[in-house]
C-alpha positions as CSV (number, residue, x, y, z in Angstrom):
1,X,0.0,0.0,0.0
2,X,1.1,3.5,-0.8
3,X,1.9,6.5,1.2
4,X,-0.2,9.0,0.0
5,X,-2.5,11.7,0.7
6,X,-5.0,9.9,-1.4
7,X,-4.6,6.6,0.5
8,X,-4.3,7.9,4.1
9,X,-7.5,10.0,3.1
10,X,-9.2,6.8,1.8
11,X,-7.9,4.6,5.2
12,X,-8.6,7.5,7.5
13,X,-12.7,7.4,6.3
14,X,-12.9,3.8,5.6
15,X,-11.5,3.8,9.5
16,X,-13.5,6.6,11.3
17,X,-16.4,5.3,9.3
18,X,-16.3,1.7,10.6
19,X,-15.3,3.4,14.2
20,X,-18.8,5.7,14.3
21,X,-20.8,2.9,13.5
22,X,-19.5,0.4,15.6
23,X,-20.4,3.2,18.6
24,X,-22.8,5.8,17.2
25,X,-22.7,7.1,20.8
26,X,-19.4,9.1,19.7
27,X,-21.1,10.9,17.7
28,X,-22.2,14.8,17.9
29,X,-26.3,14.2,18.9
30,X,-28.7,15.0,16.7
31,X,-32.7,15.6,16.9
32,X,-34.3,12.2,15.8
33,X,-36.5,14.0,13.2
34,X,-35.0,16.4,11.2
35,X,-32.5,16.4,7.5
36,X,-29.7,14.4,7.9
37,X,-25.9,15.9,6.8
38,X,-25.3,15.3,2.8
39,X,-21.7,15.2,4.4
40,X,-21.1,12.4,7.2
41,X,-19.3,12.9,10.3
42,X,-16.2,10.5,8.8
43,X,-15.8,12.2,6.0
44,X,-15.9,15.5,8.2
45,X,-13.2,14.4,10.1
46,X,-11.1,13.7,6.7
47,X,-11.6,16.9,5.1
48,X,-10.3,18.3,8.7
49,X,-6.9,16.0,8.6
50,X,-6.2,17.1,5.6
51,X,-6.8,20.8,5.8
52,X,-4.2,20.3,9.0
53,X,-1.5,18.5,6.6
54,X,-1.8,20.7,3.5
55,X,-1.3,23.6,5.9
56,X,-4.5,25.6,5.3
57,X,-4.8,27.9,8.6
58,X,-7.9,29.5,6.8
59,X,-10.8,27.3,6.6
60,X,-12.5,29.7,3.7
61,X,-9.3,29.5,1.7
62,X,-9.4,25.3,2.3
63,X,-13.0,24.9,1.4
64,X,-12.2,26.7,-1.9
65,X,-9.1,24.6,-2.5
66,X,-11.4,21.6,-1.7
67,X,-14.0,22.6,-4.3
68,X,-12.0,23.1,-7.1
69,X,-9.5,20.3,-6.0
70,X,-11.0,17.2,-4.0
71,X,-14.9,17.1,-5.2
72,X,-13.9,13.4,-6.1
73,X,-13.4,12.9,-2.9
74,X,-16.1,14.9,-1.4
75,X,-18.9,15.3,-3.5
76,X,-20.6,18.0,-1.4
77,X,-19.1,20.3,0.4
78,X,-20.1,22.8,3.5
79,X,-20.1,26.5,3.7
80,X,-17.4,27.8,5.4
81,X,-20.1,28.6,8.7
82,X,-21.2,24.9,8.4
83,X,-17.8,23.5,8.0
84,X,-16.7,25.7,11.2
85,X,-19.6,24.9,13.2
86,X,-20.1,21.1,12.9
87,X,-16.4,20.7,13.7
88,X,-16.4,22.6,16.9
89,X,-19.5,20.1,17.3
90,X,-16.7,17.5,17.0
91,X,-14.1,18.0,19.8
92,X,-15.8,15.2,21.8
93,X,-15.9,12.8,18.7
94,X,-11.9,13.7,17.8
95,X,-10.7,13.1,21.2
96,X,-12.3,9.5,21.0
97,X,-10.8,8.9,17.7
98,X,-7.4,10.7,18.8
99,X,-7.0,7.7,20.9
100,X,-8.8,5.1,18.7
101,X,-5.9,5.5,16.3
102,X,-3.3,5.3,18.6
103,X,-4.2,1.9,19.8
104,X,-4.5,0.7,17.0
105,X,-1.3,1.0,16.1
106,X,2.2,-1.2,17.3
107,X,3.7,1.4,18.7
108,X,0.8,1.8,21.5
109,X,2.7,-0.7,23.0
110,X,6.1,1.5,23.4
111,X,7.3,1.2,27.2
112,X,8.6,4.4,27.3
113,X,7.0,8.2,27.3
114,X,8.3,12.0,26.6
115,X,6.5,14.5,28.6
116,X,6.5,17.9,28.1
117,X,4.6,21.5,27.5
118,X,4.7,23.7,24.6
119,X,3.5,27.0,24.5
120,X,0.1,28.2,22.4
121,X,0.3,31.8,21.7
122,X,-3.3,33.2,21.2
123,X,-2.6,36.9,21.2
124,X,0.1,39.7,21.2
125,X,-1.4,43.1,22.0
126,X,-2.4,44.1,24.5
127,X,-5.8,45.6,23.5
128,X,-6.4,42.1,21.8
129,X,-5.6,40.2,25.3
130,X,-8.4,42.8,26.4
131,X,-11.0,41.9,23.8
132,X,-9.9,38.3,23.5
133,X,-13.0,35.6,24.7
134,X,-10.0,33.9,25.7
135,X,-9.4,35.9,28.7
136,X,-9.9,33.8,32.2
137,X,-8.4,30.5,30.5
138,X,-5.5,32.1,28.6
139,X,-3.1,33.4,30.1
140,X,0.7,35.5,30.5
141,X,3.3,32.8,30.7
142,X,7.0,32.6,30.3
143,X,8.6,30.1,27.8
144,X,12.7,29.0,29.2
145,X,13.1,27.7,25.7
146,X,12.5,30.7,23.6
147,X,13.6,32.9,26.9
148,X,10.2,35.4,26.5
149,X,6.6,35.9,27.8
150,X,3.3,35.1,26.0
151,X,-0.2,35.6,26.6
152,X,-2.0,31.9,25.8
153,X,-2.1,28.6,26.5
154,X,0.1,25.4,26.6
155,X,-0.5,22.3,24.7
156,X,0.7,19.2,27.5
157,X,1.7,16.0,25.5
158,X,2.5,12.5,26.4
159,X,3.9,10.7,23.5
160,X,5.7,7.6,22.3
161,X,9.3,7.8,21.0
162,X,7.8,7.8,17.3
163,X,5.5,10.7,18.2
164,X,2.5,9.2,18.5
165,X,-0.1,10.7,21.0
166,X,-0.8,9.2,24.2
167,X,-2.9,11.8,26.5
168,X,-2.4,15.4,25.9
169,X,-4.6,18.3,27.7
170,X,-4.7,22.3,26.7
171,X,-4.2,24.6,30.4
172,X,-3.3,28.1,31.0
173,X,0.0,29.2,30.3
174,X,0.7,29.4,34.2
175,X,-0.3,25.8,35.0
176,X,1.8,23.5,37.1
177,X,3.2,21.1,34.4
178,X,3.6,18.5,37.1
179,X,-0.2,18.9,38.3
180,X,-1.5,18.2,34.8
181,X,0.8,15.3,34.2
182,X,-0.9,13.7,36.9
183,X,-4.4,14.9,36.1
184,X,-3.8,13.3,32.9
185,X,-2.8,9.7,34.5
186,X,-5.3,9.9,36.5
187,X,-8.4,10.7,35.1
188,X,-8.0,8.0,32.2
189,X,-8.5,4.7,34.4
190,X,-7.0,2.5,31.8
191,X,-3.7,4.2,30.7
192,X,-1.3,3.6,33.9
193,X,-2.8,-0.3,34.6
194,X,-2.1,-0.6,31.2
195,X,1.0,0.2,31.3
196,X,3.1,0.0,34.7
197,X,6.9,-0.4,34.4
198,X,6.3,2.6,31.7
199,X,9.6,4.7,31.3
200,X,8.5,8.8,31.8
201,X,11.1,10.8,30.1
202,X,10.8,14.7,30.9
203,X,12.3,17.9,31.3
204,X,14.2,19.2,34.7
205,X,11.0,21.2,35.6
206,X,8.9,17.8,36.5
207,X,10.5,17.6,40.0
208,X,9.7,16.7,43.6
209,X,9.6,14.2,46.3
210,X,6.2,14.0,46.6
211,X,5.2,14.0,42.8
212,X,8.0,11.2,42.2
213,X,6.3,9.1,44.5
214,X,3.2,9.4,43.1
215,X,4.3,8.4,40.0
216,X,6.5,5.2,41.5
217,X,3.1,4.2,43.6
218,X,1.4,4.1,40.2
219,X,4.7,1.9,38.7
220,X,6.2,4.5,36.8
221,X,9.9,5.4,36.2
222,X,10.6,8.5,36.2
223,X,14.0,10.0,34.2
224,X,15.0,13.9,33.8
225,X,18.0,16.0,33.7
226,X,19.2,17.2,37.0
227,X,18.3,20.3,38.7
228,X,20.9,22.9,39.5
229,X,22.9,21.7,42.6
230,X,21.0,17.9,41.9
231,X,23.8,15.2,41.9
232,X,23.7,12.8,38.5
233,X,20.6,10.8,38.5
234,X,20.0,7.4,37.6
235,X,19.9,6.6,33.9
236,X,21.2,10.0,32.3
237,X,23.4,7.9,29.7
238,X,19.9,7.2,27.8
239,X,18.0,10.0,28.7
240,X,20.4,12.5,26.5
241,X,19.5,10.5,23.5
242,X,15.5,10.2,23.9
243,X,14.9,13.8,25.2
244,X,14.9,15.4,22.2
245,X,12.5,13.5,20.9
246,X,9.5,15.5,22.2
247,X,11.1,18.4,20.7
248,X,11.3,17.0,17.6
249,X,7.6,15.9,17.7
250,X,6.5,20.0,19.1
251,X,8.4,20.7,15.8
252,X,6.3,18.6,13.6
253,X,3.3,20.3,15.3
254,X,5.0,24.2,14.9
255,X,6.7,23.6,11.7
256,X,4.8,21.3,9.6
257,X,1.5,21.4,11.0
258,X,1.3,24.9,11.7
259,X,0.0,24.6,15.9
260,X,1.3,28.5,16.2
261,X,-1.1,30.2,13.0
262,X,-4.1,28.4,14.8
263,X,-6.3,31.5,14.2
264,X,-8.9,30.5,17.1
265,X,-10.0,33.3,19.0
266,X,-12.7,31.7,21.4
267,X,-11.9,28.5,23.8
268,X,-13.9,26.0,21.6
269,X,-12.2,27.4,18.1
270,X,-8.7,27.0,19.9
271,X,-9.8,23.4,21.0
272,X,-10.6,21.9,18.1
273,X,-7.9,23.6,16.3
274,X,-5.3,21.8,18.3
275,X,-7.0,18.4,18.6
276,X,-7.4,19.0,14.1
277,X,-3.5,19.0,14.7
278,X,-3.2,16.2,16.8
279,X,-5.3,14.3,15.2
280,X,-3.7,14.8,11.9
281,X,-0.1,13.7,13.5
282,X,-1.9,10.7,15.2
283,X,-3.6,9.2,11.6
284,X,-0.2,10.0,9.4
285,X,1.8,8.2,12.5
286,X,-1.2,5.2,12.3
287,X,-1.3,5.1,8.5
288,X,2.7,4.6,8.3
289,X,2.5,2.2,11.2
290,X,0.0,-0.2,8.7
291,X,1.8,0.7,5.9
292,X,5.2,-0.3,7.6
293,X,6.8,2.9,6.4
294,X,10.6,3.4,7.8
295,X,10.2,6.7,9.7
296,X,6.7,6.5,11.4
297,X,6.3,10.4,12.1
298,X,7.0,11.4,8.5
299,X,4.5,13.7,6.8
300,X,6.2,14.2,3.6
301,X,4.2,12.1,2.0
302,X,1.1,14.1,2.8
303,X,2.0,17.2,3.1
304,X,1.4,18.8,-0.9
């Protein structure tokens, strides 16, 4: 099987199709009586994955590109007010298929994890932080890696080595990373059963007795680089190695998927743009996976 757009489009609705069906709960409710969409929820969800990998920030300028270039495909297509509201409708849906992929994938069963935080800017100026609906959830935050401030939100990802998505959560800019690391283990019941003896690789900021302990109760490892005045911890010799890896996979999100030119301006158009993103990485990562490509995260393939 090839690695192309046209296939991984194909897969990804054949997929999400079989997925909805299978539980028709997942999907957005609708009124019992009343005209049914001309364009289905899975097909929805593969016009989105591909506006995410062709890099269309616009969703006007994509549904123009997907008229005049992908009516094969999609026979009828939304309004640009129908296409943005029915996939806000679908945060709910793409978070259940975010992790639908995922396991069904062989690298689900990867014992070991990169943590980390990236920063989503949402606004600049200052009389757009005042106007912004995002006000009371974004927020100003300080990024050590680019050495500045930003007014936004941060995008907290648990991934394999090969980038695929495990749990991920959107916060302020000013939330404890260590807090939401542990939110996120603990409010999906079957991740951490599922996987103790797990390997969690992070940055120096995930520190503390008392959070360490927490995460060796739940039969987690924990590895980071040590804090100033920290002697050496134990297993530094492979940690160098691996902890770029989450940077590399923030990079496919940034630079190739374009997480930064989200364009959302209220909570639920930020939302869905991110999981759009996410789920984008997460179905390229699961179509090379069954297409036994060499380089798993690769989006070249997709990407024009």
């Amino acid at each position: 099987m090839d690695a192309d757009l046209d296939t991984l489009a194909t897969a990804l609705y054949a997929r999400t199709d079989d997925l909805l069906k299978a539980a028709p709960e997942r999907r957005p409710w609708r009124p019992a009586i009343g005209i049914t969409p001309r364009l289905s929820d899975a097909e929805l969800v593969t016009l989105a994955v591909l506006q995410a990998l062709l890099g269309f920030t616009s969703e006007a300028r994509w549904l123009r590109f997907a008229d005049k270039h992908l009516r094969p495909l999609f026979p009828y297509l939304p309004g640009q007010p129908g296409y943005n509201k029915r996939l806000r409708r679908l945060s709910g849906t793409v978070i259940w298929l975010i992790r639908a992929l995922a396991t069904d994938t062989s690298l689900w069963a990867d014992d070991v994890w990169v943590i980390d935080s990236t920063p989503i800017e949402c606004a600049r100026s200052r009389e757009a932080v005042r106007r912004s609906e995002l006000a009371g959830w974004a927020e100003y935050g300080y990024c050590a890696s680019h050495s500045r401030y930003f007014w936004g939100l941060r995008l907290h990802l648990i991934a394999t080595l090969h980038g695929l998505p495990v749990s991920f959560a959107v916060s302020g800019a000013k939330a404890d990373e260590r807090q939401v690391l542990l939110d996120l283990l603990g409010t999906d019941p079957a991740l951490v059963p599922s996987h103790r003896g797990q390997i969690l690789i992070t940055d120096k900021h995930y520190y503390g007795r008392r959070f360490e302990a927490e995460l060796t109760d739940a039969g987690l490892t924990l590895l980071r680089r040590p804090r100033s005045g920290e002697p050496d911890r134990p297993g530094a010799s492979v940690f160098r190695p691996l902890r770029q890896t989450i940077e590399s996979v923030f990079d496919t999100l940034k630079g190739q998927l374009d997480l930064e030119l989200h364009g959302g301006h209220t909570p639920a158009g930020v939302l869905i743009r991110v999981l759009q993103r996410l789920l984008a990485l997460t179905a390229a990562i699961w179509h090379n996976d069954h297409t036994d490509q060499t380089v798993r995260r690769s989006l070249l393939a997709y990407d024009h």
